[in-house]
N, C-alpha and C positions, 0 to 999 in steps of 0.2 A: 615305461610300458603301462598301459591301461589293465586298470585289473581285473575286466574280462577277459583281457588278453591272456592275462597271466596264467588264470586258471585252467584254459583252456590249452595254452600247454604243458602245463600241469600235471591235466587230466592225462593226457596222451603220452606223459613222460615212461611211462613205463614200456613202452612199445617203442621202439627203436627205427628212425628213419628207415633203415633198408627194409625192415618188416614189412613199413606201412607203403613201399615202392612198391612191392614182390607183390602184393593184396591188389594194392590199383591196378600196378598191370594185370595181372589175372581178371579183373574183373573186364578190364576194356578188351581185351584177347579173347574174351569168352567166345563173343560174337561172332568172330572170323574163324571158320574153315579152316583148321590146320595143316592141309595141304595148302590151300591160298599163304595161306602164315608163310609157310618155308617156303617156298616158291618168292613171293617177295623178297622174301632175306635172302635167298640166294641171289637170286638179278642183285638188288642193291648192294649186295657185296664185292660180286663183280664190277657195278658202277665206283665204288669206292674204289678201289682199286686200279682205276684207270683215270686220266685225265678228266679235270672237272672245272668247265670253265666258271669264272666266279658271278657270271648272271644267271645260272643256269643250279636251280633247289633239285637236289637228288630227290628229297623225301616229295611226293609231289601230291596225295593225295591221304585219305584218312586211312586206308588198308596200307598203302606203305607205312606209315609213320608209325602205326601201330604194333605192323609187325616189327619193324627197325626199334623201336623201344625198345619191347617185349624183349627182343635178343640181346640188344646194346646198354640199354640205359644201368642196368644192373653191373655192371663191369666198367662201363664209365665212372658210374656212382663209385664205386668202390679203388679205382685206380684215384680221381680227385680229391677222396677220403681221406686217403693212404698219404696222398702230399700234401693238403691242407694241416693233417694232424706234425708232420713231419715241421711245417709253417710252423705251425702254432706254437709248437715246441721251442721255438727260440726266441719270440715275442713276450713284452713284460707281462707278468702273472695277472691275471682279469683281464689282460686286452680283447675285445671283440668288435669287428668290424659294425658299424651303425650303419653301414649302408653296403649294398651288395651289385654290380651289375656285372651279368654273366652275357659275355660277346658270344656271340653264335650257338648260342643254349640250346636251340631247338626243345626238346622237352624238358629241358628244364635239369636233368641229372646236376649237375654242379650243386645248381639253388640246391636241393636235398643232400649234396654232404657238407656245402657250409652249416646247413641245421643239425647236422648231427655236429659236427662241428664245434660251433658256439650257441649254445641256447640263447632263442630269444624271439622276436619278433623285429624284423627292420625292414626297412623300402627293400623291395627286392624291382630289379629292372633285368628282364631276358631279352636280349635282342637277335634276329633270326630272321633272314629274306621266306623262310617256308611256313606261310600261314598255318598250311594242316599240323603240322609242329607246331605252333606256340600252342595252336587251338587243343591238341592234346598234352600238352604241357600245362596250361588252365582246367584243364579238366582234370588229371591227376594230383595238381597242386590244390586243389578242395580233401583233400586226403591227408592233409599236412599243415594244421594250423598253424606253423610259422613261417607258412608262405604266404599268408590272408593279404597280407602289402605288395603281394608280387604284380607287376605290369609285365605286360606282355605285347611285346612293340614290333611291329617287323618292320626293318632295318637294313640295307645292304651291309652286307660286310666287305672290306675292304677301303679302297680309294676313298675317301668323301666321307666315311664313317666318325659320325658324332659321337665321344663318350661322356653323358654327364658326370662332374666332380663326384668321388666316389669313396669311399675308405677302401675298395677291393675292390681288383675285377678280376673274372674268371676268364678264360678259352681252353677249351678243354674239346682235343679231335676236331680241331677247324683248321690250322697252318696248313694243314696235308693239301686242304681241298683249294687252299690259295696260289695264284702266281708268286714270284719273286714281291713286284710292287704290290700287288695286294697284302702281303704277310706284311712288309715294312709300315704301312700306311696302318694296318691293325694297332702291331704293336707298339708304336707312335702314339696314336690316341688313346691305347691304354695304359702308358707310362705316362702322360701328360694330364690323365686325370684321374686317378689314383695313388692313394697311400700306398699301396699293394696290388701285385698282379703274380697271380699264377698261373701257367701257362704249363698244359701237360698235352702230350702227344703217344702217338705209338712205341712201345719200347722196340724199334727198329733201327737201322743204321742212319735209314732218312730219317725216321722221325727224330730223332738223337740230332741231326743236322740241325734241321729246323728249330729244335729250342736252341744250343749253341748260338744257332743265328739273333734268335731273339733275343735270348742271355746279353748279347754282347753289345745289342741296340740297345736294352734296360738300364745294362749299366752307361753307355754311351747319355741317354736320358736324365742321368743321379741318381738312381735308383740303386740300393745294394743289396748283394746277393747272400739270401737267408739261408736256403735250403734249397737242392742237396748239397749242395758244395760250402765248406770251409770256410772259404774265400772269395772273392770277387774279383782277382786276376784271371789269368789264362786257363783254360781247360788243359791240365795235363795229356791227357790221349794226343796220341799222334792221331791227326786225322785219317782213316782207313784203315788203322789197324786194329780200332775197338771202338764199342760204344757204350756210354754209360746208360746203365735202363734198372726197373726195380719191378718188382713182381706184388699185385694184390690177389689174394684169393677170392673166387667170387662163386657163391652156390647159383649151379645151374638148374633153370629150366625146364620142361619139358620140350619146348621149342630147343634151347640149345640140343637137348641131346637127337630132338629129329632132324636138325640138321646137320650137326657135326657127327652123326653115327653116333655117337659114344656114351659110355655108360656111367662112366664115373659123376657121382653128385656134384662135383666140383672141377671147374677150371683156374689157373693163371692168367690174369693176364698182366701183359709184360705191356711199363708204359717208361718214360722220360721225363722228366719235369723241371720248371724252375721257379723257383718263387724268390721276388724284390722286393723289397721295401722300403720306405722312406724313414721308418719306426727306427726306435733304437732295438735294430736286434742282436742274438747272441749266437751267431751261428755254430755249428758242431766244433771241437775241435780234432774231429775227423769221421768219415761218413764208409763203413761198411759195404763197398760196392760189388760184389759178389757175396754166392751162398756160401757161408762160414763151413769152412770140413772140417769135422768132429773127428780125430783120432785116438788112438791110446793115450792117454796123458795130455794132451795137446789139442789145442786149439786153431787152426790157422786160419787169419783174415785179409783179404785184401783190402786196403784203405786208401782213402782221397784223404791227404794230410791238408792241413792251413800253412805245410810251407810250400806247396803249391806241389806238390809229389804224389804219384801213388806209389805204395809200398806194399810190402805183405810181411806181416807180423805174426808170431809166434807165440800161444799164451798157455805155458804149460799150468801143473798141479804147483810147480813153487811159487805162484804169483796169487793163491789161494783164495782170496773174494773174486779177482779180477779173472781168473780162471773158472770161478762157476758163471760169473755174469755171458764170458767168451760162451761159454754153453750155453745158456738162453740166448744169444745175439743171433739177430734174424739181417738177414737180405735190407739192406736201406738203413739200420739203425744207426744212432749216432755215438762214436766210439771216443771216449771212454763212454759209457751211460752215467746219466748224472745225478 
């Protein structure tokens, strides 16, 4: 790293990616009408939610995009955060990715939690069919001096999709908007050029689908499975009768709360994920997949074992370190903690 580089992030080290998100959005949000604001998010969420053919950019002009940020990019951020840190956790101590490309980035949310992520400066590459998206994703990443390398390329995603050799790639809220072949054809070219791919979706039953599906192409690829899962055999759940998801907390808005009604500072949001790698990694020797229930004496956890099992374990006062750790263990964590 050059050392203007350095300093300059540095300087900004004390200020915390999500900070310096919540700041840019606010600033490009100023401009737009807050009924315009919600009123977009509304329709666009409606669009999301319904069939999206893959030549056709939801986000279409600079008052969507903006408003679709403003709402979205902060709970994306924070859902990619949540399983990058989870990633990194199993990877050899100082490893960081040298290079970064984020498949269907649109503004960019991923590139800002591998910065919080792993310090540093490296090529960053966002690919995305929706100009007025990247163009506000370049605009907010001036906000963020360790994205000064980022490119900002528009791309079709799906079929035909080019990934350059990469140390990591991201997709993070794209499978949903894909067909069958379009998802295969993604995640294809991002196991084929990458050390690492994370792939995180909605914590839903379909989105829960959709990574399973991917999961199972990555490892098909060589690719093996760091996080969340144990192992890199079969997903234990019976298909339709559960789905594996993990919860980030994300501080809301003033747009969130006019359009969700709601008054609480804070929402969940509920996401799926999986993360591959070619590294030597060390993954959990078991993964937390429910909210842990505190009772009298006792601890109880649902767990994704490495002998390919989920189970639910019992961690009373006689197991006494392991019994207070049972009490700080949060939703996603890796169990035992290490």
């Amino acid at each position: 790293m050059r050392q203007a580089e350095t300093s300059d992030v540095e300087a900004v080290g004390s200020v915390a990616p999500a900070e310096r998100l919540r700041a840019a959005l606010g600033r490009v949000l100023d401009g737009l009408p807050p009924r315009q604001a919600a009123g977009a998010v509304e329709r666009l969420i409606a669009n999301y939610r319904g069939a999206t053919p893959t030549d056709a950019p939801i986000l279409r002009d600079r008052a969507d995009v903006v408003a679709y940020a403003a709402y979205r990019m902060p709970a994306t951020f924070e859902a990619v955060r949540s399983a990058l840190a989870e990633f990194a956790g199993t990877l050899p101590e100082g490893w960081a990715p040298a290079s970064h490309v984020d498949v269907g980035g649109g503004t960019g949310a991923a590139t800002w939690a591998v910065t919080d992520t792993w310090a540093g400066v490296r090529p960053v590459t966002v690919l995305d069919w929706a100009e007025p998206a990247l163009a506000l994703g370049r605009e907010l990443a001036t906000a963020n001096p360790a994205l000064r390398e980022a490119r900002w390329q528009r791309s079709r995603i799906g079929a035909g999709l080019t990934v350059e050799s990469t140390d990591l790639v991201t997709v993070s809220y794209v499978l949903n908007e894909l067909d069958e072949t379009a998802r295969a054809a993604l995640v294809t070219a991002a196991a084929a050029a990458a050390r690492s791919v994370v792939i995180v979706e909605a914590g839903t039953p379909a989105g829960y689908a959709r990574i399973i599906e991917a999961r199972d192409r990555l490892i098909e690829a060589g690719l093996r499975i760091a996080a969340p899962c144990p192992h890199s055999a079969a997903c234990p759940i019976v298909p339709g009768t559960d789905w594996c998801h993990f919860s980030a907390r994300v501080t809301r808005s003033s747009l969130h709360r006019q359009v969700k009604g709601g008054s609480l500072p804070y929402e969940d949001e509920k996401f799926s994920y999986v993360a591959a790698t070619r590294l030597p990694a060390a993954p959990a020797p078991a993964r937390v997949v429910r909210r842990p229930q505190i009772r009298k004496g006792q601890v109880l956890l649902d767990l994704c074992e490495a002998e390919e099992q989920l189970r639910r374990t019992t961690v009373t006062k006689r197991h006494g370190d392991l019994y207070r750790a049972a009490r700080d263990a949060d939703w996603g964590d890796p169990w035992p903690p290490g």
